[in-house]
C-alpha positions in Angstrom: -76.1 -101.2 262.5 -73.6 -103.4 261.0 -70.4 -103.8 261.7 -67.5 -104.1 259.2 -63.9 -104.6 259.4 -61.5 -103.6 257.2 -57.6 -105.4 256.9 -56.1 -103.1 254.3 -53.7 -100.6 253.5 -54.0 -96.6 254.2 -52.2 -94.5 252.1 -51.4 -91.0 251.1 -52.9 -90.0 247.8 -50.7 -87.4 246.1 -52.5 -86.7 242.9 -51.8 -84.8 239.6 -54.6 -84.1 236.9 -53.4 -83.8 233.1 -54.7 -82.7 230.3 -54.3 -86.2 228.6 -52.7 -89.3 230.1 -48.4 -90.0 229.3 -47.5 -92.3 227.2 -44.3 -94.2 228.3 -41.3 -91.8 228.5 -43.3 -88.7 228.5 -43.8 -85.8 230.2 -47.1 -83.8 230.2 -47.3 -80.0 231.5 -50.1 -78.5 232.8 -51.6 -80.7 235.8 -52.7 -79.3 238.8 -51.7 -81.1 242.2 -53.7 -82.2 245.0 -53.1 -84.4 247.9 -55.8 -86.9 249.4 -56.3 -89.4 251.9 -56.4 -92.8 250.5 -55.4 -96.6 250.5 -58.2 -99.1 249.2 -58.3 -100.5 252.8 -58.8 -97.1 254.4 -61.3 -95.7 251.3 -63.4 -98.8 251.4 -63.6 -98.3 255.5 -64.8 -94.5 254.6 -67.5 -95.9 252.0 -69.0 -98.0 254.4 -69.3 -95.3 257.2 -70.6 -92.8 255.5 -73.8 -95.0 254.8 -73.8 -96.1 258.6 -72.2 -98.9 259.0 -70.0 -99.4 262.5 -66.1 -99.8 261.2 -63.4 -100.7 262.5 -59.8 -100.6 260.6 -56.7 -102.8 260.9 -53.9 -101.8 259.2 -50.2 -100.1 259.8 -49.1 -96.5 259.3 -45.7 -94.9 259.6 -44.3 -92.9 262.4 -44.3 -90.0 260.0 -46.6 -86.9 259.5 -48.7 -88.4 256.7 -49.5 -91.2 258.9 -50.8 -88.9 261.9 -53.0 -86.9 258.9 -54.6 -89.8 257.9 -55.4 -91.7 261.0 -56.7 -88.2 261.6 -59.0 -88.3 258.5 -60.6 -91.6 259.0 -61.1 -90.0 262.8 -63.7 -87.4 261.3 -64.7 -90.4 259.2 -66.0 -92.3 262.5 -64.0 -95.0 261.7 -62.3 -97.3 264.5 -58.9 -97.0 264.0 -58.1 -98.5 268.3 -56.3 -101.7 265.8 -54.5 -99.1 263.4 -50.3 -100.0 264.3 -47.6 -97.0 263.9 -44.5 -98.3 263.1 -41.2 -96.9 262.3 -40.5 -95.7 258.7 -42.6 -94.3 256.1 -46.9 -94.3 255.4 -47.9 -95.7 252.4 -48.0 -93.2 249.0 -50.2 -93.4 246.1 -49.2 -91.3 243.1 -52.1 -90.6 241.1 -52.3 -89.2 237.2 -55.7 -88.3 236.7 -56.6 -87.8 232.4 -59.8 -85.4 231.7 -62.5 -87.8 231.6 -61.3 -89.5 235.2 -59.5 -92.4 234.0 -56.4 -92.7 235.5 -53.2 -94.6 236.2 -51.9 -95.4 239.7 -48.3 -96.5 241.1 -48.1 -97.1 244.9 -45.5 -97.2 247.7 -46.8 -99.5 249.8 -44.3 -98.1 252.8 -45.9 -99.2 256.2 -48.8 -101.5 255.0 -45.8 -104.2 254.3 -45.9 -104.6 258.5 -49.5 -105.7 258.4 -49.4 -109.1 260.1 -51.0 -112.0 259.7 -52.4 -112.7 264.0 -53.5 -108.8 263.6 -55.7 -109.9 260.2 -57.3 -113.1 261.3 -58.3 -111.4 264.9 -61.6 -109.8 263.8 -64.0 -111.0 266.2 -67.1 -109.0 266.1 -67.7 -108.4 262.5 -70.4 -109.2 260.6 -68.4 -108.2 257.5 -64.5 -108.1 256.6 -63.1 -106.8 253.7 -59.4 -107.8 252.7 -57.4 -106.6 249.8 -53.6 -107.1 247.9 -52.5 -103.8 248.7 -50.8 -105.5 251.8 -49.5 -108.4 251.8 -51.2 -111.5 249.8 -50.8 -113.9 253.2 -52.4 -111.1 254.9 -55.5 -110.7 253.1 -55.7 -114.6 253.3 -55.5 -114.6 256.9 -58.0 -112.1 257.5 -60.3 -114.0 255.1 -59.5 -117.0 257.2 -60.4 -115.3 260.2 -63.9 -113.9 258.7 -64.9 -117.4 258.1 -63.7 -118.3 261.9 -65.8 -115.7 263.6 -68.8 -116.2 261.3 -68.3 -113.4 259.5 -68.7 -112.6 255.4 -65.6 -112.0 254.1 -65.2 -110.4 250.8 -61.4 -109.9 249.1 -61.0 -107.5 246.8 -58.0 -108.7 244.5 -56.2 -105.6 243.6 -53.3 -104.7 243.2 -54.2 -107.6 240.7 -52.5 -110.9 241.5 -53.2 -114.5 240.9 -55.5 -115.6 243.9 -54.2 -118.9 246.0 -56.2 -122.2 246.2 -56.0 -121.4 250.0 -58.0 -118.5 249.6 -60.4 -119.7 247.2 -61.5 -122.6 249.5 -62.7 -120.3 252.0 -65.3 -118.7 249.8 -64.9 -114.9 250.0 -67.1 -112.8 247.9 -64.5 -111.4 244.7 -65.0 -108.0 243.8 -62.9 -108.0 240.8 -62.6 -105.9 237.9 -62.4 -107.2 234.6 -58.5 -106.3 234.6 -58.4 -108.1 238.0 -60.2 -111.2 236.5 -58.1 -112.2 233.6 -55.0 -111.5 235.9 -56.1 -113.9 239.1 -56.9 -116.6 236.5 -54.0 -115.8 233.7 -56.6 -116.4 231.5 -56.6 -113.2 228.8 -60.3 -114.1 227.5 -62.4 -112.3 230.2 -65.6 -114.8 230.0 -63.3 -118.0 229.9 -61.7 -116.5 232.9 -65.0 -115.7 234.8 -65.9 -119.5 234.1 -63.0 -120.6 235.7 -62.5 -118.9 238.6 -66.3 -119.1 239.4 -65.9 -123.2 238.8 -62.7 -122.8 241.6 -64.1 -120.4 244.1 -66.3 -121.5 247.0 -67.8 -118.4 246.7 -69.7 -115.8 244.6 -67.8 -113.7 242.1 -68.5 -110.0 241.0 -66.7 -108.5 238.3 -67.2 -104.7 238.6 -67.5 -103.2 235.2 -67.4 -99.5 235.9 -70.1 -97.7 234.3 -71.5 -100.8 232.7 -72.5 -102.3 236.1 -71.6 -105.4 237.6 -71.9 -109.0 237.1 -72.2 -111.6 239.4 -71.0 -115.6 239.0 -72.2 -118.5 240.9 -70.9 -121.4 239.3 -72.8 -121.3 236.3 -75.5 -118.8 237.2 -74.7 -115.0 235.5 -76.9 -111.6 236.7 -76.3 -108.4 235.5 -76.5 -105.5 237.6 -76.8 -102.6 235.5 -74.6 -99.4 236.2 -76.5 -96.1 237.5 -75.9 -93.1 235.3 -72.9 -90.7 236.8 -74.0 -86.7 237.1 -70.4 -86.3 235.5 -67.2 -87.9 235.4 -64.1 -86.1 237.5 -62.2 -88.6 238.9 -62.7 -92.5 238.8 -59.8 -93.6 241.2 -62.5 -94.3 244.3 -65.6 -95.9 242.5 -64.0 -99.4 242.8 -63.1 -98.7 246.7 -66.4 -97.1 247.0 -68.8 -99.8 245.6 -66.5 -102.7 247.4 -67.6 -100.4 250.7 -70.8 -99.7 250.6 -71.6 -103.7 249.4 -69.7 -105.0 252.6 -72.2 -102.3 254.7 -75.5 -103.7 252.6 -74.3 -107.2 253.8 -73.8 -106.3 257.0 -77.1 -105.3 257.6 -78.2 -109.0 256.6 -79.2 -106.9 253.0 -79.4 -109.8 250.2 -76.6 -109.7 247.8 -78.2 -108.5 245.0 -79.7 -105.7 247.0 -76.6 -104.6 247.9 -74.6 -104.9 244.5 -77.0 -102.4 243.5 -76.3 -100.1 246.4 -72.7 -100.2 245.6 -73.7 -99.5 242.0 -75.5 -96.6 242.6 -72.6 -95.5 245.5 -70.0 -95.4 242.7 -71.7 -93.9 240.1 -71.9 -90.7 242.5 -68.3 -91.2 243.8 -66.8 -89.8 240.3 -68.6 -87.3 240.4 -65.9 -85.5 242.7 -61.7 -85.3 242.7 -60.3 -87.8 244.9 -60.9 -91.1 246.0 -63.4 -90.3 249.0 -64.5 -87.0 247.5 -67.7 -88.1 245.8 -68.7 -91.0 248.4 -72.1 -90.6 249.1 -73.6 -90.5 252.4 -76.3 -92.8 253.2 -79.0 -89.9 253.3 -77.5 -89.2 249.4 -77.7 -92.7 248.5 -81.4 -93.2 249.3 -82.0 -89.9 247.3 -79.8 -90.9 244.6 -81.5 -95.0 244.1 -84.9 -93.3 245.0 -85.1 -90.0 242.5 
């Protein structure tokens, strides 16, 4: 059993699905409310888990009731949360708007995550995986990639919230899981192959541009492979598949899995994610994963 570590954010997810998404300025009747556990960092932890992977979690909640619920839920989750910080103020919020075919827009709080600091991110001796993300602070993802490559660990950053990515962190060769979004954003390139091109030529590392239900595709230098996408059983709710597939790729690779094995493992893990409301809803387990990449 591998073991992955996760320095990311843990949020609330308080989410509303619509009939169709707003435009700016509008209001839309009719959605139904639900609230979820969430935060990438804390949903990629739970997608890697749930297909047997050892996990621990660094991160920072608040000293409220939301932040007890969800260190609670990545409890039941088996996930290690002995490096999770309470601290005083506000857990981080997602508010979700979920449109009828599971696309979806997304504004977050980030509240506690903000406290994350950098000695907690780069102190993850043990792994054989860590996943980083820029839903806390940029410097801390960076740090916790640096520490991955310290400990002899894989590290792999998954740049969203989208933001341009540092030379620092490039040089340290983290696998990129980004979307295509993601892509032209870290480059500020808006042509989505001339972007690839260049931030493949400036990364150390592989690149994988997740393209939903399209698949992924993966960059090394010059080399492209496709990955194609796995069929959903029925689109309800897309806001985990990225979280999900980022997950159960850091838990192929930590059980020394090659990479393209497990890009199409984490294919096949979000193509059954949407197929349930919220973000951890639809993750598989590993017992559903086999079924699901073996039927």
């Amino acid at each position: 059993m591998g073991h992955v570590v996760v320095v990311g954010s843990i949020n609330v997810d308080m989410v509303v699905a619509v009939p169709r998404l707003p435009v700016p300025g509008e209001t839309i009747l009719g959605g139904t409310f639900s609230q979820h556990f969430g935060g990438k960092g804390a949903n990629q932890a739970v997608a890697a888990a749930r297909i047997g992977a050892r996990v621990s979690m660094i991160g920072t909640v608040g000293d409220d009731e939301l932040g007890e619920r969800a260190l609670e839920a990545l409890e039941r989750e088996l996930v290690n949360i002995d490096r999770v910080r309470r601290v005083p103020g506000p857990t981080g919020v997602a508010l979700v708007v979920v449109g009828p075919r599971g696309e979806n827009q997304i504004a977050v709080a980030p509240g506690a995550n903000a406290a994350l600091t950098e000695e907690e991110a780069e102190s993850v001796t043990g792994a054989d995986v860590v996943i980083s993300n820029f839903e806390v602070p940029v410097r801390v993802a960076v740090a916790a990639i640096r520490g991955a490559r310290l400990a002899g660990a894989e590290g792999i950053l998954d740049p969203a919230p989208a933001h341009a990515l540092p030379a620092a962190l490039l040089e340290l060769g983290p696998i990129l899981t980004p979307n295509e979004h993601e892509l032209v954003v870290a480059i500020g390139n808006d042509d989505p192959t001339e972007a690839l091109a260049e931030l493949a030529d400036r990364s150390a590392g592989p690149v994988i541009v997740t393209q939903g239900p399209a698949g992924a595709l993966l960059a090394r230098g010059s080399d492209r492979q496709h990955f194609p996408g796995y069929p959903a059983r029925g689109v309800i709710d897309t806001t985990g598949a990225g979280d999900t597939f980022v997950g159960v790729l850091a838990a192929r690779l930590a059980e020394k899995r090659p990479l393209s094995d497990a890009i199409q493992a984490a294919n096949a893990a979000a193509a059954l994610c949407v197929s349930q409301p919220g973000a951890r809803g639809g993750m598989p387990t590993r017992a559903e994963l086999d079924a699901f990449i073996g039927r």
